[in-house]
VEXTOR-940157 format. One record per residue (C-alpha): residue in three letters; x, y, z. Coordinates in steps of 0.02 Angstrom, whole numbers, plus 50000, padded with zeros to 5 digits. Layout:
N
alaXYZ ...
//
This chain:
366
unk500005000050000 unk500595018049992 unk501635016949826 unk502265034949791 unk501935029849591 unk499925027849658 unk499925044149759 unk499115055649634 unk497575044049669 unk497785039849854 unk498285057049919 unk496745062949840 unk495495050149890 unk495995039850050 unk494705027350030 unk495555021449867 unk496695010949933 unk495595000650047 unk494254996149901 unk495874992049783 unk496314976849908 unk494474972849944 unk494074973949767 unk495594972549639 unk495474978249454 unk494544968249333 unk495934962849186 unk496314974849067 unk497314970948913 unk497224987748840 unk497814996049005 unk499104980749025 unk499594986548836 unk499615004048861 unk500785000749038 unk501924989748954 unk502265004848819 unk502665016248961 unk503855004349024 unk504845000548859 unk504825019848842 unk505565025149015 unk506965010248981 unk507215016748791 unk507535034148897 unk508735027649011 unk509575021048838 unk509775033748755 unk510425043948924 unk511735033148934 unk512265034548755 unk511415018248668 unk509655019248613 unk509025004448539 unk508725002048357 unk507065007148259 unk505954991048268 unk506754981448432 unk505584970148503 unk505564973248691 unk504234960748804 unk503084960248649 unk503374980948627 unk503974988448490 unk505205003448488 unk504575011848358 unk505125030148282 unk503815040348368 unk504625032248545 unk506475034648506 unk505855052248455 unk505105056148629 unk506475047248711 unk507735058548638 unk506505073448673 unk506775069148847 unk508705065448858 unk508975080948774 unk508125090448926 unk509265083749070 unk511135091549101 unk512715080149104 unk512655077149290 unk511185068449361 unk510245051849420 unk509065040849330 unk508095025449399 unk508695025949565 unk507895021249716 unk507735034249860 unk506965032050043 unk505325037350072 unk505275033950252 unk504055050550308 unk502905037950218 unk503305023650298 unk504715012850366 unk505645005450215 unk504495012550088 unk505815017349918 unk505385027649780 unk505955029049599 unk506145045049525 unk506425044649331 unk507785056249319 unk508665070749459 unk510185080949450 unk510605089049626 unk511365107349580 unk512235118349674 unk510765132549670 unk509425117849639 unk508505103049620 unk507795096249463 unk506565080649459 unk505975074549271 unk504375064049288 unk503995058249115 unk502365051349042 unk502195040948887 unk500125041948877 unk499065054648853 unk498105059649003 unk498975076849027 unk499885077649208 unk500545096749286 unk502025097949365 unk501195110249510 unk499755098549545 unk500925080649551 unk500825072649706 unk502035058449644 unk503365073249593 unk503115081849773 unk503475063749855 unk505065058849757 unk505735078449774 unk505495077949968 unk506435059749966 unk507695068349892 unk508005081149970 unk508125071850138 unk509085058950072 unk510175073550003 unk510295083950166 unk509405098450101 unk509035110950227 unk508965125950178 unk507095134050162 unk507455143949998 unk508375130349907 unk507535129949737 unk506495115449692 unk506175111949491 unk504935099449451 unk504715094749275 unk503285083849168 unk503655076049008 unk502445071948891 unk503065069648704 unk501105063048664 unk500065074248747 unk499625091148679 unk499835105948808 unk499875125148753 unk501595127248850 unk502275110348759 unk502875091048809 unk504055098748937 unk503275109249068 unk504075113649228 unk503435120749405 unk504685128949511 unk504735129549712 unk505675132749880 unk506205118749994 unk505115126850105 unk503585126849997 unk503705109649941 unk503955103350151 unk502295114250151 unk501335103350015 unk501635088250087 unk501045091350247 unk499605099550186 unk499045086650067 unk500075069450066 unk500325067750250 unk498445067950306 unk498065054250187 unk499415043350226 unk498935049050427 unk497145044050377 unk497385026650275 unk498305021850409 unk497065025850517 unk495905014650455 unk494745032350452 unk495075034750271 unk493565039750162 unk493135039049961 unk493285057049897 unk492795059349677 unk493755072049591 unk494535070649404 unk495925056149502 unk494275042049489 unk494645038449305 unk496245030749348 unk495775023149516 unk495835004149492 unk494515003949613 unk493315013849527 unk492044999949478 unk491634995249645 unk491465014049720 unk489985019149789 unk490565035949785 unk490965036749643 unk489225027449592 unk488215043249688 unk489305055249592 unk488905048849415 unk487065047349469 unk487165064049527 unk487835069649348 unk486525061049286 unk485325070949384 unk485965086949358 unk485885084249132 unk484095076249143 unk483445089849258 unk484435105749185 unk483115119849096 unk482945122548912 unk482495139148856 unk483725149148946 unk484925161648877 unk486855157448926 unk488135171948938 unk489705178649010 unk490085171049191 unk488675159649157 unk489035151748996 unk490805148649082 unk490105139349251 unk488945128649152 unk490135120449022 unk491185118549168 unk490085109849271 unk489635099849111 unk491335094249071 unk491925089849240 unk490055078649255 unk490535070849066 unk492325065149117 unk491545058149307 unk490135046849185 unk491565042149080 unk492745036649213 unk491505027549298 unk491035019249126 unk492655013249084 unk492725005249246 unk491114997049254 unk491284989949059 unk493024981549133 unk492074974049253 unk490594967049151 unk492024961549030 unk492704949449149 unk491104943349202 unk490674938749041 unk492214930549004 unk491874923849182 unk490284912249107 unk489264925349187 unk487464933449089 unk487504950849094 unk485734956949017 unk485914968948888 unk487684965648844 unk488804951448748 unk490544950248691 unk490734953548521 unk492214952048404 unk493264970348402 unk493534967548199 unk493604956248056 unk495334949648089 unk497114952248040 unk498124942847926 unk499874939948010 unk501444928447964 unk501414910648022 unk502374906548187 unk503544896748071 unk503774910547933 unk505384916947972 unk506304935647875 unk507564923047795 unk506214913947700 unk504984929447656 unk506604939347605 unk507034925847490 unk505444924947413 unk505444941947367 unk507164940047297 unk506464925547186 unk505364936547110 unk506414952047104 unk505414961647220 unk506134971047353 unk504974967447502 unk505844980947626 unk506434966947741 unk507974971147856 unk508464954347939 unk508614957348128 unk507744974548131 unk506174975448001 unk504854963847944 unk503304970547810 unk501664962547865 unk500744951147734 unk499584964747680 unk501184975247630 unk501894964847552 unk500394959447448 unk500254977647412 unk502324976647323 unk501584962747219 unk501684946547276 unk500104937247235 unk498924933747398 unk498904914347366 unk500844915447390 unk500694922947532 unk499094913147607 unk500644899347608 unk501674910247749 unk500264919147841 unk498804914447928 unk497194924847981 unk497094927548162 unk495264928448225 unk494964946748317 unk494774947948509 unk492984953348577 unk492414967348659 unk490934972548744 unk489534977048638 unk487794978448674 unk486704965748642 unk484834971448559 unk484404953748539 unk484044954548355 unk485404942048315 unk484444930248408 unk482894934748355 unk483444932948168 unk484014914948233 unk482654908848328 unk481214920348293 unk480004908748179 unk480144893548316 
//
């Protein structure tokens, strides 16, 4: 409990991390995906830090580095000085005994601090508002033996693939003093409170990536209470100025609570389904007509060779690039050559709802 990585959730809502060990996250293969990319992308950092980045189309644990990653990992090396630290871990003891964390990148200045946070998705993250970036400065500093109250703190975001007005870098600046300030103020009491065994749910923008957020009833009453508020909202009335400005506000922030809380709840009737369980109203469905991909047994060697045979250069570079079937098709080679090293791989499913018809079409005249 009480990972620093999780704190942007936990320090916010202190009830989080009691329902994620009563009730733990339905699977998620697109989150597991989407993780897994952020991990190949912070290591492809530390790569190209130290001098070595890995070559366009390197298969990592089923990831792969492609040019929009070794771009953004270069975006980020290119930010941090010759001195500094990267993927280290620090003690985190004011949170508890033995608890580390793992700051992406520092480099401890002689006038300051700097701590890089980056972020390979897309859900944008401010350096002023990070709770994980306040924890892993504070570590350091203490582990550092910084004292003084005006010592400058420099915390910095990076996200190469989410769009912000300022750009992928963005940076929030603070004294020691300040940042001792923040955590007492707001990391602190939750981690007093959790421990407590007083903690309570709390929504905010944080429940669309609590793991817990299926099983909330918090977060339930806060999506009903959206609900409420669109259904029951007047027509008819002129919206201006101040007013305009509160209402799409209000609006947005009820829109992004509904669709946190339906992301969440789909996971879960997911997993029931592929449980065995009957969920009325819903089904799993295949997500599209399939993919034609190389046989298991089709190796570069042998497709290379093929388009060799036929004079056709095929674009394969043995060791670093492989075409797919349906680009090579497209360079000429005839699809029942290829049907010989490729085989169609049936889609996944994904929950759809389920009107019935197809059954009715079925069994409708017995």
């Amino acid at each position: 409990m009480l990972n620093p990585s999780d704190s942007d959730v936990w320090a916010r809502c202190h009830g989080s991390e009691v329902l994620r060990e009563l009730y733990p996250a339905p699977p998620d293969p697109d989150g597991d995906t989407r993780r897994a990319e952020g991990t190949i992308w912070h290591s492809v950092v530390c790569d190209t830090l130290f001098g070595g980045p890995p070559t366009e189309g390197t298969v990592r644990n089923g990831v792969v580095v492609d040019d929009e990653m070794l771009q953004a990992a270069k975006l980020f090396a290119n930010d941090v000085p010759e001195e500094y630290q990267a993927e280290c871990d620090i003690p985190a003891d004011f949170i508890e005994p033995g608890k580390m964390c793992r700051p992406d990148v520092f480099a401890l200045m002689p006038d300051c601090l700097i701590v890089w946070e980056g972020k390979y998705g897309r859900r944008l993250v401010h350096p002023y508002d990070s709770k994980q970036l306040f924890i892993n400065a504070y570590a350091i500093c203490q582990t550092m033996g910084v004292t003084n109250p005006r010592f400058i703190v420099k915390l910095r975001v990076v996200q190469p693939r989410a769009f912000h007005p300022e750009g992928p870098i963005r940076e929030w600046q603070m004294t020691y003093e300040a940042l001792e300030q923040e955590l007492c103020n707001t990391v602190m009491p939750a981690v007093q409170a959790i421990k407590s065994g007083q903690a309570a749910c709390q929504t905010g923008s944080h429940c669309g990536i609590c793991p817990a957020r299926h099983a909330c009833t918090a977060f339930q009453a806060a999506s009903y209470a959206a609900l409420d508020y669109t259904e029951s909202k007047p027509t008819g009335v002129p919206l201006t100025g101040q007013t305009l400005a509160l209402e799409l506000k209000i609006v947005r922030q009820g829109l992004e609570l509904l669709k946190a809380r339906e992301t969440g709840l789909a996971k879960q009737a997911e997993h029931e389904l592929r449980s065995g369980a009957v969920l009325p109203g819903w089904k799993l469905a295949p997500s599209s007509a399939g993919t034609l991909n190389w046989a298991d047994w089709a190796t570069p060697e042998e497709i290379k060779a093929l388009g060799d045979a036929m004079g056709i250069d095929l674009g394969v570079t043995l060791g670093v690039k492989m075409p797919t079937p349906k680009q090579v098709i497209k360079k000429g080679i005839d699809n029942t050559v290829i049907s010989a090293y490729a085989e169609f791989k049936q889609p996944g499913l994904k929950l759809t709802e389920d009107d019935e018809s197809e059954a009715q079409r079925i069994f409708g005249g017995l």
